[in-house]
C-alpha positions in Angstrom: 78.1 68.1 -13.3 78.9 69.5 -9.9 75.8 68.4 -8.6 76.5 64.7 -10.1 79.8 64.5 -8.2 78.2 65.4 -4.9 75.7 62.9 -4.7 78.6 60.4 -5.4 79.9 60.4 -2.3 76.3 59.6 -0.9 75.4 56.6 -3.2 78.9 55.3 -1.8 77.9 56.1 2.2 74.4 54.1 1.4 75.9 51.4 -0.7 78.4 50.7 2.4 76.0 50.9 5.0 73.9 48.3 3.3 77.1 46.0 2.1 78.0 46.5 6.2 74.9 45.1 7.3 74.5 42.7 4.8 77.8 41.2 5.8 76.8 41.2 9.6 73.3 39.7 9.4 74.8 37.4 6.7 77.5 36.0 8.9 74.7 35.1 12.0 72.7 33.6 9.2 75.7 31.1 8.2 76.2 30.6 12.1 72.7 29.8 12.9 72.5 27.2 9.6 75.9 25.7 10.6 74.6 24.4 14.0 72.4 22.5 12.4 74.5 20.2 11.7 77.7 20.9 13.7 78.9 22.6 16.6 82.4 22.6 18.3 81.0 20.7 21.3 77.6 19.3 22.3 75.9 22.4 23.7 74.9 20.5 26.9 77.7 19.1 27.3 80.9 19.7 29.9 83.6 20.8 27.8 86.1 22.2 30.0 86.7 23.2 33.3 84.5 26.4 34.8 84.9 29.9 33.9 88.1 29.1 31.9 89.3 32.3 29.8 89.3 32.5 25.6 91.8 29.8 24.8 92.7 27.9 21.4 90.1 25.1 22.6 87.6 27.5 23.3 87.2 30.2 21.8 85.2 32.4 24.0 86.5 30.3 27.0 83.5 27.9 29.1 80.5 29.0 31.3 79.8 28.1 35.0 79.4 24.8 34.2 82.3 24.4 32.1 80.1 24.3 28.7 82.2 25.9 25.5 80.7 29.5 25.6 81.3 29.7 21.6 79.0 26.8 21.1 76.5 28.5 23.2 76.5 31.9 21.5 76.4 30.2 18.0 73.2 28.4 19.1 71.9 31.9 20.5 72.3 33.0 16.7 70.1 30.4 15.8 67.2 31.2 18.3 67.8 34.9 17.9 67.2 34.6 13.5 64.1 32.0 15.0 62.3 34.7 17.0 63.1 37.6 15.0 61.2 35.7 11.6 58.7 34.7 13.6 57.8 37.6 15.3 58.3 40.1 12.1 55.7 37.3 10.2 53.5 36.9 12.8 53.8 40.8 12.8 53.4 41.2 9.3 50.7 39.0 8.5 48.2 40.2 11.7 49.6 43.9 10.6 49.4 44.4 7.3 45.9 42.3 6.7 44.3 44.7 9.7 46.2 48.3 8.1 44.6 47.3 4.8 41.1 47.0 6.3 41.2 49.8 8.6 41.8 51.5 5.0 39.2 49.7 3.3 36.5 50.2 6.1 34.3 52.2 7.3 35.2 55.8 9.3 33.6 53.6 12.5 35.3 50.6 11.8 38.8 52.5 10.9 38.5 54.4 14.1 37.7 51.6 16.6 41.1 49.1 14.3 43.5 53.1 14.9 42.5 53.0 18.7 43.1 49.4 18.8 46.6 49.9 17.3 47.3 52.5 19.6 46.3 50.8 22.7 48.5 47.9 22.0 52.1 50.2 21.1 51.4 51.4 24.4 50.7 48.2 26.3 54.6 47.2 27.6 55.8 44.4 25.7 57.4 42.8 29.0 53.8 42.3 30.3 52.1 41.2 27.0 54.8 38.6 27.3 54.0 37.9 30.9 50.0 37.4 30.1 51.0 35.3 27.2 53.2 33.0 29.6 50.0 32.9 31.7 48.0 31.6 29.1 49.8 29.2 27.8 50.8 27.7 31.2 54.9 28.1 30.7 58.0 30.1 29.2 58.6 28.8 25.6 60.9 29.9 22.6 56.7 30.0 21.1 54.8 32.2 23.4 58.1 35.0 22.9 57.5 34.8 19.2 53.8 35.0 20.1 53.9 37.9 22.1 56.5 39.8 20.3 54.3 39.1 17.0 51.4 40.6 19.0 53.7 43.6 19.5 55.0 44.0 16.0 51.6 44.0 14.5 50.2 47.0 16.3 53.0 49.0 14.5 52.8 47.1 11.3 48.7 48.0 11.4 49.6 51.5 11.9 52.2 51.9 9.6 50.0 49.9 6.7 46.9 51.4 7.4 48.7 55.5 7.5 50.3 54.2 3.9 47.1 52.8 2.4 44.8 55.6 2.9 47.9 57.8 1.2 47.9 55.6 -1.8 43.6 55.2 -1.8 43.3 58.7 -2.4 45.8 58.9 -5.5 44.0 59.7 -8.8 45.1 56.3 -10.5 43.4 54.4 -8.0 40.2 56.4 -8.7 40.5 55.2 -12.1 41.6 51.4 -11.1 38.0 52.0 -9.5 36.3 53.5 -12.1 37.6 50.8 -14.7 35.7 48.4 -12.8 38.7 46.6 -10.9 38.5 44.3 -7.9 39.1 45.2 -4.2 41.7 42.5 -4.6 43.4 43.7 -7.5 43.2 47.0 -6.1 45.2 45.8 -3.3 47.5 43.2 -4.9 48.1 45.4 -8.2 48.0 49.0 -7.2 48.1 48.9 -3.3 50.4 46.6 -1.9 53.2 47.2 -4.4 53.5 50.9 -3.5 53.6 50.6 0.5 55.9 47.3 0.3 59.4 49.2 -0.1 58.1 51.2 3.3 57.0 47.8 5.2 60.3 46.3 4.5 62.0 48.9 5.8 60.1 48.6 8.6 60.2 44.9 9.0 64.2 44.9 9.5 63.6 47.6 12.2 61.0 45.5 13.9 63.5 42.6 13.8 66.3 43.8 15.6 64.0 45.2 18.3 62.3 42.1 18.3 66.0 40.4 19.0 66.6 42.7 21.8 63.5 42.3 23.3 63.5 38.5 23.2 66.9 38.8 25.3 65.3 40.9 28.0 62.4 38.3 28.3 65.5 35.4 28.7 67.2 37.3 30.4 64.1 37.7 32.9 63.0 33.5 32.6 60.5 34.7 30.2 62.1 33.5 26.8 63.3 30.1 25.6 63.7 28.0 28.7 67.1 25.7 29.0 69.0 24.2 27.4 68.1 26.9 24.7 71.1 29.0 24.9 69.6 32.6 24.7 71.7 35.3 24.4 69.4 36.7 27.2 69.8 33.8 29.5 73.8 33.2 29.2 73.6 37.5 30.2 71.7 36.4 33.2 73.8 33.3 34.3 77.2 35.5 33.7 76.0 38.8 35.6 76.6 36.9 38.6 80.7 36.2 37.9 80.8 39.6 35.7 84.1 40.5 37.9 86.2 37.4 37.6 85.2 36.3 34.0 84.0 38.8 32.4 84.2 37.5 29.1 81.1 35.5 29.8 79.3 38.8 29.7 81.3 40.3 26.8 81.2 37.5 23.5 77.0 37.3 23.8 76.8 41.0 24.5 78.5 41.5 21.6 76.7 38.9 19.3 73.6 40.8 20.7 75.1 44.1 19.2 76.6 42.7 16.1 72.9 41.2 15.0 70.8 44.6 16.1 73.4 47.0 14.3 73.4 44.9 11.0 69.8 44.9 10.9 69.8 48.3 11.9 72.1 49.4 8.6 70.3 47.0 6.5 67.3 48.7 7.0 69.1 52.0 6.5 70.5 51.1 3.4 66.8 49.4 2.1 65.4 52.9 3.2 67.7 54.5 0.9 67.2 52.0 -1.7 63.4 53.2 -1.8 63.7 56.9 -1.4 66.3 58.5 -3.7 65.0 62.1 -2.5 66.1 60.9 1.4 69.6 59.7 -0.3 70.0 63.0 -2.0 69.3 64.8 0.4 72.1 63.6 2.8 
């Protein structure tokens, strides 16, 4: 009974943490869908005079050009939710398709797909971006997703290809084999199944580093170019009045956070989800 109660406490701490992020990447998710159809002011529009403070008209006060800051950062949910699924399903798809053949292949094959993987985590992600710039001739909201995707699947690959081989060598999968079933309904009964928890788990990860990293690629004239309204770019354009409206800085830094932490504790909490020995043993 004693040991019961304890792990009370624990299901409670996980439950939260995943109700937490939930909440926060819920709430960007209803922003992003909202300015779809409506904003407080056209986003390219002068709404106010420059560099005005938070005020009952605007919210997070007005840029440098006197655009309504709120309107800005509520788009810059919408492009941040953009490259994040992109990138984690370009990621995912490239990834998971190349871990479950380096599995499946030969011990040449696997070792040339393991050194690719490895090759690529290493490679900065800053100058991937730059060299997919290059080739497609300019800075898009697409070649960020592109290159971040390229990035993401390198650890997705390694991930998948690590959990297949664990699950190949399980007895039942000998028999699945033995029985006469399929590569593909080894794969899609047996294979993918047990690893998906795991991947998911990863996939939230992936996307709030993919989120960071598309700001740093704004914020260096690599990501969306304007009138997106990056959360990366409006950090660039406000670095330069930091001092004497500082809030220009503050509202997308925080949106930044607020987006990264919930995905962040909604992986947490899916990683509890699908390990009850890790959430007993906190």
């Amino acid at each position: 009974m004693t040991a019961v109660a304890a792990t009370e406490p624990r299901r409670m701490r996980a439950s939260l943490t995943l109700s937490v992020g939930i909440v926060l990447v819920g709430l960007h998710v209803v922003v992003a869908l909202l300015t779809l159809v409506w904003t407080p002011y056209d986003p390219a529009g002068m709404a106010g005079g420059r560099l005005e403070g938070p005020s009952l008209a605007h919210w997070a006060g007005t840029d440098r050009l006197g655009r309504d800051l709120f309107t800005q950062i509520m788009i810059g949910s919408r492009i941040a939710l953009t490259v994040g699924a992109g990138a984690v399903g370009i990621g995912a798809l490239i990834g998971v398709t190349l871990g479950i053949l380096a599995a499946f292949a030969t011990r040449f094959l696997d070792d040339v797909l393991a050194a690719a993987f490895d090759i690529l985590i290493a490679f900065p992600t800053l100058l991937l971006a730059m060299l997919v710039v290059a080739a497609t001739d300019s800075a898009s909201l697409f070649s960020a997703i592109l290159a971040l995707g390229l990035a993401i699947s390198a650890i997705v690959g390694r991930l998948t290809r690590i959990l297949a081989k664990r699950v190949l060598e399980m007895d039942y999968i000998t028999a699945a084999r033995t029985a006469g079933t399929s590569w593909a309904g080894i794969v899609f009964i047996h294979l993918l199944p047990n690893i998906w928890p795991t991947l998911l788990v990863n996939f939230a990860l992936q996307f709030g580093l993919a989120v960071i990293a598309e700001a740093s690629l704004s914020y260096l004239g690599l990501g969306a170019p304007p009138p997106n309204a990056s959360w990366g770019r409006l950090l660039q354009e406000a670095q330069g009045t930091v001092y004497t409206a500082p809030f220009g800085a503050i509202a997308p830094g925080l949106a930044l956070v607020t987006l990264v932490i919930g995905m962040n504790m909604l992986a947490d909490g899916l990683r509890d989800i699908g390990d009850p020995t890790r959430r007993r043993s906190r």
